[in-house]
LORO-814948 format. One record per residue (C-alpha): chain; residue number from 1; x, y, z; residue in three letters. Coordinates in steps of 0.05 Angstrom, whole numbers, plus 5000, padded with zeros to 4 digits. Each point is the difference from the previous one (the first is absolute). Layout:
<sites>
site c: A&k: NUM&u: X&v: Y&w: Z&r: ALA
...
</sites>
This chain:
<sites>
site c: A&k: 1&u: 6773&v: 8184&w: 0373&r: UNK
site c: A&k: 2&u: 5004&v: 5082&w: 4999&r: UNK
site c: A&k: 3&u: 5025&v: 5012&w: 4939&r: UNK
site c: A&k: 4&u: 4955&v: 5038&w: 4959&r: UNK
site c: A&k: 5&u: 4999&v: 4992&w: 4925&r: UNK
site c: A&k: 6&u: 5024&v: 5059&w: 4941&r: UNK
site c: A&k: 7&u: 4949&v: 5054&w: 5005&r: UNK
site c: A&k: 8&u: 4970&v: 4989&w: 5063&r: UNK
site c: A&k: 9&u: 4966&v: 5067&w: 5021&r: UNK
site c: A&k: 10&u: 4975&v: 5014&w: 5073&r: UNK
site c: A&k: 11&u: 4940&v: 5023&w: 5008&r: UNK
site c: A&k: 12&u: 4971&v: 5043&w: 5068&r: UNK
site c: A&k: 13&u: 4946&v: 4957&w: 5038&r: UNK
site c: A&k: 14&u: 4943&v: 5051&w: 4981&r: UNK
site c: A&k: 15&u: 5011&v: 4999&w: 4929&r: UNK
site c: A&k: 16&u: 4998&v: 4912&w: 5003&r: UNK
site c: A&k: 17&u: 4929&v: 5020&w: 5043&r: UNK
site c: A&k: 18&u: 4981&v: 5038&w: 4947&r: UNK
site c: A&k: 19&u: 5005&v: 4946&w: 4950&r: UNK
site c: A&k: 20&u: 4964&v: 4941&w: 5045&r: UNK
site c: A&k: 21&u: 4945&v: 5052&w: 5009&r: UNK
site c: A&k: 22&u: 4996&v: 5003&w: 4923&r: UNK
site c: A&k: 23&u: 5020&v: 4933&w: 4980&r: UNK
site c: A&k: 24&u: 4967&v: 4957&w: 5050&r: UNK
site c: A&k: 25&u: 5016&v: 4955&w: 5059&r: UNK
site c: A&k: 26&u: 5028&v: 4949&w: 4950&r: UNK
site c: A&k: 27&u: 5057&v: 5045&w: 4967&r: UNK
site c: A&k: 28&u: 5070&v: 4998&w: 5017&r: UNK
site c: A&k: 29&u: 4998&v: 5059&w: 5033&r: UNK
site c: A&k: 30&u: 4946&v: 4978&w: 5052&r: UNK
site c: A&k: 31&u: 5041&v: 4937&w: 5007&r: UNK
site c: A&k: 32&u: 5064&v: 5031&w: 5014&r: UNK
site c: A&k: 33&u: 4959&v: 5040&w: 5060&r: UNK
site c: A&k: 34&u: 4981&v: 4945&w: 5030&r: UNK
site c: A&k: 35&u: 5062&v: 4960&w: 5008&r: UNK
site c: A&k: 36&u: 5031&v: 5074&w: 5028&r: UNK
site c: A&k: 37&u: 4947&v: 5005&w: 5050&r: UNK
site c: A&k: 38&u: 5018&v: 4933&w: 5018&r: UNK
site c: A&k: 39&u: 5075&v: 5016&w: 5005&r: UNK
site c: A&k: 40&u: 4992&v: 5076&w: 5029&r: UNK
site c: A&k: 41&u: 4960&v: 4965&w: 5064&r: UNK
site c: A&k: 42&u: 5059&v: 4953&w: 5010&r: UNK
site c: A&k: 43&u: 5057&v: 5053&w: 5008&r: UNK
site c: A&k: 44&u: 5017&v: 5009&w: 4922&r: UNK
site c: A&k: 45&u: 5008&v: 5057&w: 4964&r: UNK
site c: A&k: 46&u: 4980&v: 4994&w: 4925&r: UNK
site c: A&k: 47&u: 5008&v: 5032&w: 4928&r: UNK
site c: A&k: 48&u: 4969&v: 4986&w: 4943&r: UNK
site c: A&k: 49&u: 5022&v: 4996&w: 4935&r: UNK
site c: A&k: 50&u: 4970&v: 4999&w: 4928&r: UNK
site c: A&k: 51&u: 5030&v: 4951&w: 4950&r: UNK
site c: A&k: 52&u: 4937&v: 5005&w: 4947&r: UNK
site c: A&k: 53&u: 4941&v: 4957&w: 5008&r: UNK
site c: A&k: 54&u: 5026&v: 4983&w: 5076&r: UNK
site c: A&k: 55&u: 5006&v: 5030&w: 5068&r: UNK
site c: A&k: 56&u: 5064&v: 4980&w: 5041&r: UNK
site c: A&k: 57&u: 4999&v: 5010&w: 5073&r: UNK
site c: A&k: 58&u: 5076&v: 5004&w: 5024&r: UNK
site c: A&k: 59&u: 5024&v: 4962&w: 5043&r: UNK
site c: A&k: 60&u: 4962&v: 4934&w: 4981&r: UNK
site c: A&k: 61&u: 4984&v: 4957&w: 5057&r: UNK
site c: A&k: 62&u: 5029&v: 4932&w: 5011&r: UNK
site c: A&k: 63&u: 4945&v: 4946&w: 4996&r: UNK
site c: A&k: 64&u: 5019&v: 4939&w: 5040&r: UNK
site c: A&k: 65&u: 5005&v: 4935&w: 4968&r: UNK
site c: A&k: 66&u: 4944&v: 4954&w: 5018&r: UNK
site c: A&k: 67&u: 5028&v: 4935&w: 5036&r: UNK
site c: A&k: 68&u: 4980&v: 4942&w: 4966&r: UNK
site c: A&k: 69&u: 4982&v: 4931&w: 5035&r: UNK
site c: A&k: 70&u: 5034&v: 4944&w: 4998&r: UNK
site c: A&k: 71&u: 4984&v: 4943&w: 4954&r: UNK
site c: A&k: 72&u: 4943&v: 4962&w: 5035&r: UNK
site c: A&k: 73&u: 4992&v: 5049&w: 5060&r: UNK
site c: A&k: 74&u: 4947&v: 5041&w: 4996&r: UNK
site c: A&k: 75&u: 5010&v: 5079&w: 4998&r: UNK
site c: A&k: 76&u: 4989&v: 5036&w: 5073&r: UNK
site c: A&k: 77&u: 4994&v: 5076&w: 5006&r: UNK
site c: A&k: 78&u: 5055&v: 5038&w: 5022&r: UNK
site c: A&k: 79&u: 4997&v: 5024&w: 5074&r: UNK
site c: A&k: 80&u: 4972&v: 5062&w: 5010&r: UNK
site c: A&k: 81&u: 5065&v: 5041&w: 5026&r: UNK
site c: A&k: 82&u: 4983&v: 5051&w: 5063&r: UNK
site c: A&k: 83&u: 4972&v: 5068&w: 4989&r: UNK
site c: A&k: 84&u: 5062&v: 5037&w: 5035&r: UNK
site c: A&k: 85&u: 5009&v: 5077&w: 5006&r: UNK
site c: A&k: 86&u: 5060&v: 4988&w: 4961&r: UNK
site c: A&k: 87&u: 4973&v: 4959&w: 4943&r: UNK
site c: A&k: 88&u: 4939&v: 5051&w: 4989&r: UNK
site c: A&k: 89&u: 5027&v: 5067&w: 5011&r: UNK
site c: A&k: 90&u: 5078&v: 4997&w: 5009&r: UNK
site c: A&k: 91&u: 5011&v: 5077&w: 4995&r: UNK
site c: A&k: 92&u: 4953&v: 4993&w: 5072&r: UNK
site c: A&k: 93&u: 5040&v: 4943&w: 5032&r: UNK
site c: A&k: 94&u: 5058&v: 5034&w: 4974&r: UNK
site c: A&k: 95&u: 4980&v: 5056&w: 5058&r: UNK
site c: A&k: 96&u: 5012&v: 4954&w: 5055&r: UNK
site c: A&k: 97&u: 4968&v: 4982&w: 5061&r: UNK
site c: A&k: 98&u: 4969&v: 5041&w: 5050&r: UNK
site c: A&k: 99&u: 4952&v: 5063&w: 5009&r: UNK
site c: A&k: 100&u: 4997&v: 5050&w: 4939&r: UNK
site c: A&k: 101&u: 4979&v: 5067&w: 4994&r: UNK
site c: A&k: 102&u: 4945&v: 5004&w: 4952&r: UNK
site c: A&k: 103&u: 5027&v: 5078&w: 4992&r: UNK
site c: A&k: 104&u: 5059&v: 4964&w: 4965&r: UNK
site c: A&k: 105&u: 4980&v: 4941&w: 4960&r: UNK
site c: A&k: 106&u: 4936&v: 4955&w: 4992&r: UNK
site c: A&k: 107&u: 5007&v: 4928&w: 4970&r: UNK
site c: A&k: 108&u: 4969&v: 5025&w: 4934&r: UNK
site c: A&k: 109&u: 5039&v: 4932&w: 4962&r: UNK
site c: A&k: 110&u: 4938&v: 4970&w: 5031&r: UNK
site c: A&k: 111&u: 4950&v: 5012&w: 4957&r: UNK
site c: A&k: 112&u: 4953&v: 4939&w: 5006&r: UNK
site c: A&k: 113&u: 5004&v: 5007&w: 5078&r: UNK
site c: A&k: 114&u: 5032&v: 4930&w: 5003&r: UNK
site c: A&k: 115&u: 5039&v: 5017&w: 5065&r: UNK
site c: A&k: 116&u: 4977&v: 5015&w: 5073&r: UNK
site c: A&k: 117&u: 5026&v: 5054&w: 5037&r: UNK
site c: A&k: 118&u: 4993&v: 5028&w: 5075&r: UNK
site c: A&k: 119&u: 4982&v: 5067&w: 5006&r: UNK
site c: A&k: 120&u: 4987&v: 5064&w: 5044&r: UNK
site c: A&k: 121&u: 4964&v: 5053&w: 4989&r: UNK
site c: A&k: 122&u: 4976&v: 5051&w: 5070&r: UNK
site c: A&k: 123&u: 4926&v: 4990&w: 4987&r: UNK
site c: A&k: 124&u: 5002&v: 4927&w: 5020&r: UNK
site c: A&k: 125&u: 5039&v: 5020&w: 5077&r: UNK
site c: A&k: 126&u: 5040&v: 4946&w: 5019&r: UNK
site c: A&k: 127&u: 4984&v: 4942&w: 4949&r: UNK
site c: A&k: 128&u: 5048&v: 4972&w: 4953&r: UNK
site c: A&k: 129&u: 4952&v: 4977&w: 4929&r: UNK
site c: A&k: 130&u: 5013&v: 4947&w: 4957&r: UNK
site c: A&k: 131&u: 4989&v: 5022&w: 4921&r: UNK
site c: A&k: 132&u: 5016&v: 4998&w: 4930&r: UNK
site c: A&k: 133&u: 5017&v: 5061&w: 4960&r: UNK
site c: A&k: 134&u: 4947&v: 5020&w: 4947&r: UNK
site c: A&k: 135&u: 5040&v: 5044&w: 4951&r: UNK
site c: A&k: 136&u: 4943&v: 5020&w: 4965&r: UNK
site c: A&k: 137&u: 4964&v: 5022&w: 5054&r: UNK
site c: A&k: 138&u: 4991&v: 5079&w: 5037&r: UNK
site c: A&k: 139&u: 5015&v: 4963&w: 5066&r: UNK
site c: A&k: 140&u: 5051&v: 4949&w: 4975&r: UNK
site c: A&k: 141&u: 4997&v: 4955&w: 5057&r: UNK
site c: A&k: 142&u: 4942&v: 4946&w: 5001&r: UNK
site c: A&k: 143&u: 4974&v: 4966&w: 5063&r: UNK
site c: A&k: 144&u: 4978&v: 4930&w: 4980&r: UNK
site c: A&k: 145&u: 4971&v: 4982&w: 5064&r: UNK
site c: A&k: 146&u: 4963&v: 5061&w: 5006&r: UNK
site c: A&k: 147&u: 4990&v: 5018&w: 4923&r: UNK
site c: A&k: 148&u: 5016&v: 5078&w: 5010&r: UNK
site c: A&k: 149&u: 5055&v: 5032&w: 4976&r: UNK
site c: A&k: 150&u: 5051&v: 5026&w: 5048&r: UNK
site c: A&k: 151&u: 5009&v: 5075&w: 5004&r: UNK
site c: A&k: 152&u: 5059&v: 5034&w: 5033&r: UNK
site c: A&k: 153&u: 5044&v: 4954&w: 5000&r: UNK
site c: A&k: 154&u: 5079&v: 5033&w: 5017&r: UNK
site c: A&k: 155&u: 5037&v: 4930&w: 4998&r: UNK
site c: A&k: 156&u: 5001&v: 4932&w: 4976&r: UNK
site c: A&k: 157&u: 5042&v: 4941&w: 4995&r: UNK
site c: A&k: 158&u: 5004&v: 4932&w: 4973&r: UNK
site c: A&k: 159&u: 4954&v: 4952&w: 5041&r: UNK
site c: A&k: 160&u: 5030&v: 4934&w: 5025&r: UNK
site c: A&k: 161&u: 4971&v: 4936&w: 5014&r: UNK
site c: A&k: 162&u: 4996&v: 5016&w: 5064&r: UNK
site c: A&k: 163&u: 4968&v: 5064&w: 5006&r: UNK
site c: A&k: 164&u: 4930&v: 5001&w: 5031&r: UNK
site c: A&k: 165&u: 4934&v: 5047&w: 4973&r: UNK
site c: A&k: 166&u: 4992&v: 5063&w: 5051&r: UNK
site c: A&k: 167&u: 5063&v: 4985&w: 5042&r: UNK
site c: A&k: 168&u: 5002&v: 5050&w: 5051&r: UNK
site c: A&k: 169&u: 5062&v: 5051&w: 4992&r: UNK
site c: A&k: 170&u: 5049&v: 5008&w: 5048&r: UNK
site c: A&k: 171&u: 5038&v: 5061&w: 4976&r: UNK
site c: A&k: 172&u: 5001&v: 5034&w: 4932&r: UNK
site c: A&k: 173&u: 5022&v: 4976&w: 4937&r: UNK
site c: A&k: 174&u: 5075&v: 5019&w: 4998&r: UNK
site c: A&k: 175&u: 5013&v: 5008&w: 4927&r: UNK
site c: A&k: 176&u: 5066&v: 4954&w: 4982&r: UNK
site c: A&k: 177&u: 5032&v: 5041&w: 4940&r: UNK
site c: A&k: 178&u: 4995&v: 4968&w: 4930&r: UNK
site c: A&k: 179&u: 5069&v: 4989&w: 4964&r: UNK
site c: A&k: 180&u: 5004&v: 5067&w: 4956&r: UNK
site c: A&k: 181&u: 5017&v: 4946&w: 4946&r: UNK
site c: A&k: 182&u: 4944&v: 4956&w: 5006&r: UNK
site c: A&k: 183&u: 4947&v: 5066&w: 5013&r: UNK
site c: A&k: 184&u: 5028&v: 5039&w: 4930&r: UNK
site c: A&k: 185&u: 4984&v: 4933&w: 4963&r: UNK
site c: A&k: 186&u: 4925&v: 4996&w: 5027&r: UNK
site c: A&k: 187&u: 4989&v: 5070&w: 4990&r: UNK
site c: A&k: 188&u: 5024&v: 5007&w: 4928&r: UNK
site c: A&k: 189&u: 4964&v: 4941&w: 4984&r: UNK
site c: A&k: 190&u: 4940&v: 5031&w: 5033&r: UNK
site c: A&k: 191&u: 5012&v: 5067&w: 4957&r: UNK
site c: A&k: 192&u: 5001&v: 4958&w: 4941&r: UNK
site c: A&k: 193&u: 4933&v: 4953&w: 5011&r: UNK
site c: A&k: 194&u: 4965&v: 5064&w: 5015&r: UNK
site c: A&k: 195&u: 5034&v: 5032&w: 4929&r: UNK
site c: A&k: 196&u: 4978&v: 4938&w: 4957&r: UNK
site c: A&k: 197&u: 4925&v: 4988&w: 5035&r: UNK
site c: A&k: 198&u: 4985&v: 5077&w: 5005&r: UNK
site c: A&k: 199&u: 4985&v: 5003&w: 5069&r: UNK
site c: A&k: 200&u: 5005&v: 5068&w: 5029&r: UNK
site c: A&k: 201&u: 5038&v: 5010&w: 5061&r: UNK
site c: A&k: 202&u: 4969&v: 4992&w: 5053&r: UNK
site c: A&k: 203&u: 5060&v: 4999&w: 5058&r: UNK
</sites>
């Protein structure tokens, strides 16, 4: 529920670090945090509100209801459900498929590097490279195999199934255009994350 109560007052995220620093990790304030970092890394954006002694973080997430077993069966962990571009960072997936020009866009909804991508970058001649995207990182593309990070790199995509470790590259990437819809979402969500964690910008 988003309704806020009388005399709700919003309050700018530095001001509600302000108070955690003062009041401790176990104040409202550093609670609300928290469960906006939480939210911010899944697509949200959030605003927080002051309603006395508590911190409201707007909108609230929905908590699924825990299923409940059967009488006499015993209880059995839901399935884990797939780790899919579109479930982790849908502002990426909503880019569609094929080669991107990191000039453009980077999948910066990524942040925990949950995703594989292929990627090219001119100092590897002629090898396609299979890695996730570190977006707190100066090179922002890690090699697992290799453990380096990946400098150069001028264009990525999503990585399928399919795709193999230092493929060999026919031809160059050609760059299939983002819908201008889809792109304006990922980039003001990208304007905003770096807003509300203080990065500077480093495109």
């Amino acid at each position: 529920m988003n309704t806020l109560p009388p005399g709700a007052q919003e309050i700018p995220h530095a001001a509600l670090e302000a108070r955690a620093r003062i009041f401790g990790e176990h104040s409202s304030a550093a609670c609300a945090l928290k469960e906006a970092d939480a939210r911010v890394e899944a697509g949200e954006e959030v605003s927080f509100f002051d309603v006395g002694d508590t911190i409201l973080v707007r909108p609230r997430p929905t908590m699924p209801k825990t299923p409940r077993p059967l009488a006499g069966q015993p209880y059995r962990l839901p399935q884990r459900e797939p780790v899919t571009a579109a479930r982790v960072a849908p502002l990426v997936a909503g880019l569609g498929p094929g080669w991107k020009d990191c000039a453009q866009a980077q999948p910066w909804q990524d942040c925990h590097s949950a995703l594989r991508y292929v990627v090219y970058s001119p100092s590897y001649i002629g090898t396609l490279l299979v890695c996730r995207f570190d977006l707190f990182s100066q090179a922002r593309w890690w090699h697992e195999g290799m453990q380096v990070g990946i400098s150069g790199v001028t264009h990525w995509r999503l990585a399928d199934e399919d795709d193999q470790d230092f493929a060999e590259l026919d031809c160059l990437p050609v760059v299939t255009p983002p819908e201008a819809e889809a792109l304006a979402r990922l980039l003001h969500w990208w304007g905003w994350y770096r807003q509300y964690k203080g990065f500077d910008d480093r495109e």
